[in-house]
Each structure stands twice: as C-alpha cells, then as structure tokens.
C-alpha positions in Angstrom: -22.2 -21.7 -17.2 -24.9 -22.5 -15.2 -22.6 -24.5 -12.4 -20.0 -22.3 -12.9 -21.6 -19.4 -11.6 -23.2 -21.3 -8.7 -20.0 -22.8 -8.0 -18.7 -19.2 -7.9 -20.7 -17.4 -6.1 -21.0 -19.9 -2.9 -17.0 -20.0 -3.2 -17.5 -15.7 -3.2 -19.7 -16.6 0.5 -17.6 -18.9 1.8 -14.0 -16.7 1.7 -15.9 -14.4 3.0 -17.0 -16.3 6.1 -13.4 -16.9 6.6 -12.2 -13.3 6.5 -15.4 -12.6 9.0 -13.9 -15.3 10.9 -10.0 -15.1 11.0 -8.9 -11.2 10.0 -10.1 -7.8 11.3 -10.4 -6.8 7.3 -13.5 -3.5 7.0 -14.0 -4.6 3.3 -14.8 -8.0 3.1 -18.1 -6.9 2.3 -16.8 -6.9 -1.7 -17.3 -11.1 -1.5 -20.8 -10.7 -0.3 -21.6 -8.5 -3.5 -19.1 -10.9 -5.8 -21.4 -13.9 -4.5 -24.7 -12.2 -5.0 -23.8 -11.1 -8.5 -22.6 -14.8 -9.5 -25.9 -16.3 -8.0 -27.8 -13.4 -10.0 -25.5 -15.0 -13.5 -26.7 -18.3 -13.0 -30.4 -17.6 -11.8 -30.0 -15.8 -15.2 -28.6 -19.1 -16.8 -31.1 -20.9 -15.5 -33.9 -19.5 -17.5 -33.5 -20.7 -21.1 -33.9 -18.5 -24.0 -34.5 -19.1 -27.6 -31.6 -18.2 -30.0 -33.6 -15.1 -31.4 -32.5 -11.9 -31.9 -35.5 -10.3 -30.7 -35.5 -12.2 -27.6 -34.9 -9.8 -24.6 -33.7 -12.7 -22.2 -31.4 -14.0 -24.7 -29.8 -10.1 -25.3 -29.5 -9.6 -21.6 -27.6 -13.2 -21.5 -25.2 -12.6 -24.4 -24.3 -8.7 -22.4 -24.3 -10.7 -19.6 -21.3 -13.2 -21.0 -19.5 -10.8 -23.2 -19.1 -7.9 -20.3 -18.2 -10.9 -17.5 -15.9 -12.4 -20.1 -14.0 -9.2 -20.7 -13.6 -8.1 -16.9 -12.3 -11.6 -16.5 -9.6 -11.2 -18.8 -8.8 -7.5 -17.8 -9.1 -8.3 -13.9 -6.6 -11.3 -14.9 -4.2 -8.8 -16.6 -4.2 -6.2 -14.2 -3.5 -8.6 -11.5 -1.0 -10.2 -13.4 0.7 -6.5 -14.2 0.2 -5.8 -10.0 2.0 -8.3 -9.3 5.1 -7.4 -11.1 5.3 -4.1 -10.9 8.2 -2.3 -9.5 9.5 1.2 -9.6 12.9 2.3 -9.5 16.6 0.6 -8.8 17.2 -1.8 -5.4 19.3 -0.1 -3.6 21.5 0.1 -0.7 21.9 3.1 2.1 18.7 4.9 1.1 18.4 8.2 2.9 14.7 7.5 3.9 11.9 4.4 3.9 8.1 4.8 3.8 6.6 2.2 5.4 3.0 2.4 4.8 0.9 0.3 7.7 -2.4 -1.5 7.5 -5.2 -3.4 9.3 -4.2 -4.0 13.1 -5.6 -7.1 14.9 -6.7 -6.7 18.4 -4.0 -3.6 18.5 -1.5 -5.4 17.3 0.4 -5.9 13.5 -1.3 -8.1 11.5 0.5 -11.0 9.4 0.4 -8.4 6.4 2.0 -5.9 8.6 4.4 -7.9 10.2 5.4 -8.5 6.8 6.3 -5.3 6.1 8.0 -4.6 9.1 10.1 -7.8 9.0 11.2 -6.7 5.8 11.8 -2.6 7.4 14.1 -4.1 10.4 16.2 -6.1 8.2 16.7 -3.4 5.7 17.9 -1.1 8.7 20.0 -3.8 10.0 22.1 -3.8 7.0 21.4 0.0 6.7 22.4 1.9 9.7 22.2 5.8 8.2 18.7 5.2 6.1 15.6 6.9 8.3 12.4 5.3 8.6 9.4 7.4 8.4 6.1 5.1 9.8 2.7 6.4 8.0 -1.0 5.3 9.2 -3.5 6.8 11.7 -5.9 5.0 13.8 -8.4 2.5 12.0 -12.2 2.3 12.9 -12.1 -0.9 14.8 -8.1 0.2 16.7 -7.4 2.0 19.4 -4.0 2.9 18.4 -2.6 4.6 15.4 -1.2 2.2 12.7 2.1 3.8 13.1 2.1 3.7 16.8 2.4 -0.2 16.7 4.8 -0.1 13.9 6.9 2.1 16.4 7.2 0.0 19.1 7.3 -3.3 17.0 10.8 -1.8 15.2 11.8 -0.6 18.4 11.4 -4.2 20.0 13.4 -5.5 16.7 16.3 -3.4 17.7 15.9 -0.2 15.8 17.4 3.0 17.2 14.0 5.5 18.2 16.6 8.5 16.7 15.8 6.5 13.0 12.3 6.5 13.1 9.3 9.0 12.4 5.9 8.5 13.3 2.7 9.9 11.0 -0.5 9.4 13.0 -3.5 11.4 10.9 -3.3 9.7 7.1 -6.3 7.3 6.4 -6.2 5.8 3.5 -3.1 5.3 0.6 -3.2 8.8 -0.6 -2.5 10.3 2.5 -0.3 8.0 3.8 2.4 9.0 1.0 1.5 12.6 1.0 1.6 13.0 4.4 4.3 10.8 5.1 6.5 12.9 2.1 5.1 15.9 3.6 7.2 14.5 7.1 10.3 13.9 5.9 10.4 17.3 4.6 9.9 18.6 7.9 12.4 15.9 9.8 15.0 17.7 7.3 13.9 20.7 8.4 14.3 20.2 11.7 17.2 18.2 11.5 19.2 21.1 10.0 18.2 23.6 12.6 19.5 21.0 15.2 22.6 20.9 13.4 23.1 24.3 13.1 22.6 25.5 16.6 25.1 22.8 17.6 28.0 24.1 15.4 26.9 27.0 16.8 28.1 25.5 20.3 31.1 25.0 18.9 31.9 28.4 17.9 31.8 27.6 14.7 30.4 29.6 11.5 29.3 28.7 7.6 32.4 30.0 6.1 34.4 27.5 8.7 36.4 25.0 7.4 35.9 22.8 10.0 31.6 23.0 9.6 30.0 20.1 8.9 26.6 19.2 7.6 24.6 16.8 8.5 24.0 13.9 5.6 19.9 15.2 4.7 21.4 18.6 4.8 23.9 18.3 1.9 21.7 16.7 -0.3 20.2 20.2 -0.8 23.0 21.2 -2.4 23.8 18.3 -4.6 22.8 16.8 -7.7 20.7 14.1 -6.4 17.7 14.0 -4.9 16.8 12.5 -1.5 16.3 9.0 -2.4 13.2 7.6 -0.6 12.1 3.9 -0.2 8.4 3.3 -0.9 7.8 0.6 1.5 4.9 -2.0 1.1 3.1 -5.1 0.0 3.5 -6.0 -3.4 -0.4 -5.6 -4.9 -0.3 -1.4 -3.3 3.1 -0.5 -5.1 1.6 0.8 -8.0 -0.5 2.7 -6.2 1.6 3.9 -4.0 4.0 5.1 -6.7 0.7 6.8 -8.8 0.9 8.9 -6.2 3.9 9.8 -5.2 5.2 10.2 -8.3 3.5 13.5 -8.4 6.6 14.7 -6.1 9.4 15.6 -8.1 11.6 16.8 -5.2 12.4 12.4 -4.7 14.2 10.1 -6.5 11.7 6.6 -5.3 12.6 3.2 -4.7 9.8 0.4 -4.4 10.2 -2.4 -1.8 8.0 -5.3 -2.3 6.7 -7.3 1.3 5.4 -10.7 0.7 1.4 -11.0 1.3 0.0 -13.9 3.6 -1.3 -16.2 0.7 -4.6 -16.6 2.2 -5.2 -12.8 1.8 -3.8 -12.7 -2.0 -7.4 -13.4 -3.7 -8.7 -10.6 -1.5 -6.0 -8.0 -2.0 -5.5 -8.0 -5.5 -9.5 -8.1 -6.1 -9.5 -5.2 -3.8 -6.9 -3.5 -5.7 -8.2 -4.1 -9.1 -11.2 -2.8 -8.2 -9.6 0.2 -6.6 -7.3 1.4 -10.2 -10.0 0.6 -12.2 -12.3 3.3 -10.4 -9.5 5.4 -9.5 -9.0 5.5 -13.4 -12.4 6.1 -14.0 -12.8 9.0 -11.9 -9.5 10.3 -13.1 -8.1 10.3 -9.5 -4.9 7.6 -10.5 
C-alpha cells in the first residue's frame, strides 16, 4: 500500500503540472489536494503498527483503508453511471438547443468547447427550424463572455444569426440552464409579438382564416411541450438534467459531446466530487 500511495500521489502532481501547463482549467487545484492526501496515506503506511486493537496508529490505518477503499469503489460507480447517462429520446427537428459553454483559452473555444459546438453546427445543419440558445458569461481569466465566442464560432460555421440566442450573465451549471430556460421563454415571447404586429401589417385579424402562427407560438396551444435539447459534454448531463428537470413547462433531450481524452480523469473527478456534495447539501 505503501508504493501505491506514493505512486499515487506523485501521479496526482504530475497531471497537475500538465493541466498548469497546457489548459486555462481554475480547478486544477483538486490534484494538488489528491496528491497531498495520497503522500499523507503512505507517510501513514510507512509507520508500522502492531496488530492490537488498542493501538491508536493501527485504528487510524484500518479507517484510513476501509473509508479510501469505499470512495474508490463509489467514485468508480458514479463515474461509471456519468458516463452513461442520458435523458430523454434522440431526436430530430427539436424546437430549441442549450448549449451550455466552458473554459475559454486565450479568448477562444477550448478543445472541450469546440466539441460541443462541432456537435451544435452539425445538428443545425441537418436541422434548419431548431433555435439555438448559447448560455455562459465571462470567466475570471476571459475577457469575453463564453457565449460571445460560441456566437461567432457558429456564425463562422455557417449558422444563420436569426437561429441563435446569446446568455451572457450565468456562472456556473445552475445558472447556465436556468437562465438559459429563463431565455427561451422570453425569445417566445418576443417572437410572438413580432409575429403579431406583422399579420397586423397585413390587415389581418385572430379570427382570420388566413392568420398564421409562427411554429414556438402554436406549441402553446398544443399537447406537447416545447422540446428542448440539453446540449453538453457527456460527464455534466446529469447535472445538467438535475436541474432542469425542475421545469415542467419542457419536454428535454440530452446531447452527449465527446471530451478531449486527456481531460476525462479531470472532469469526471471534478464531477464526482461535485454530486457527491451537491447530494450532501441537498442542492442536487
């Protein structure tokens, strides 16, 4: 155990060197505390004990084991669930997608973002009536909003400025769905005073035969839902969909980007970490 955790925890130093090194990541700083907790398990290792109940050094060992042991195998299984989870039916012609930004690198998408919005322009290629609603503020290290770069990155790709909404103020996960929700309530709004004051212009009236309704404004009066595309990488989805579940107005569609491999050990220990307080404190 002893070379295990040593082995560990200068592993735990050097990924974080290279995040330091090649990404513009704010919580790398999890590694450093990873590292420094594995070196403290086999400084702890080190010290032999005798195989007596009474022995204070061997109690704190056996806690020690048995608690790492058991957030192995739960870390294991929640990363195993993250990785699998999905929400909802694949579907074609949705009526809006969230696409939920991240880290920027010198103002610019990063290879997780560019992820995601590969996967965004090709979905409104083959889906010219779905909206696309682009959620994240400005980071702490960016001068633009998250959102902002997402804009002009779809725009580059092809995609029509009419289709796409910008969301500049949400911070972190929960916000970015609320507030991004929270738009395309607005955009509907909005679109269907646009619509009305041009049948106005036409002379024409509600009880018209000839009045037409614009596709977001019918949905109000049919059986369905707006259906709305939760847009992100894999390891947020269920995160994303804890919260935006608590909308009942939607009918929600997850939509999986692939995560750089390099970045997988970080995300999902970032994630973990994040349910597993999140459940704690009651807040997921």
């Amino acid at each position: 155990m002893l070379i295990l955790f040593l082995l560990m925890g200068i592993a735990s130093f050097l990924y974080f060197a290279f995040l330091w090194t090649t990404t513009a990541l704010s919580d790398i700083w999890i590694w450093l505390i990873i590292g420094l907790l594995h070196l403290f398990l086999s400084f702890l290792f080190r010290k032999k004990a005798k195989w007596k109940r009474n022995s204070l050094l061997f109690r704190a060992k056996v806690f020690c084991l048995s608690t790492y042991c058991i957030f192995i195998v739960l870390f294991f299984a929640l990363c195993f669930f993250l990785s699998r989870y999905k929400f909802g039916k694949a579907e074609n012609n949705l009526d809006y997608v969230l696409v939920l930004g991240c880290e920027l690198e010198d103002n610019r998408p990063s290879q997780t973002l560019k992820k995601r919005l590969e996967l965004a322009a090709n979905y409104a290629e083959d889906n010219p009536n779905t909206r696309f609603i682009l959620v994240g503020g400005r980071g702490k290290y960016s001068a633009s909003a998250e959102s902002s770069v997402m804009y002009h990155a779809l725009l580059r790709s092809g995609i029509s400025g009419d289709r796409l909404l910008m969301e500049f103020y949400s911070k972190n996960t929960k916000e970015k769905i609320q507030f991004g929700l929270n738009s395309i309530a607005e955009w509907r709004e909005e679109l269907y005073f646009q619509d009305m004051e041009v049948q106005r212009e036409k002379g024409l009236n509600f009880q018209d035969e000839e009045y037409s309704y614009i596709k977001e404004d019918v949905l109000e009066w049919e059986d369905r839902p707006p259906h709305v595309g939760i847009l992100s990488s894999q390891y947020q989805l269920f995160h994303c969909m804890a919260f935006a579940k608590e909308e009942q107005e939607y009918y929600f569609v997850t939509m999986s980007a692939e995560e750089p491999l390099y970045l997988i050990p970080h995300y999902y220990t970032r994630e973990v970490l994040s349910v597993l307080l999140g459940r704690l404190f009651h807040q997921i």
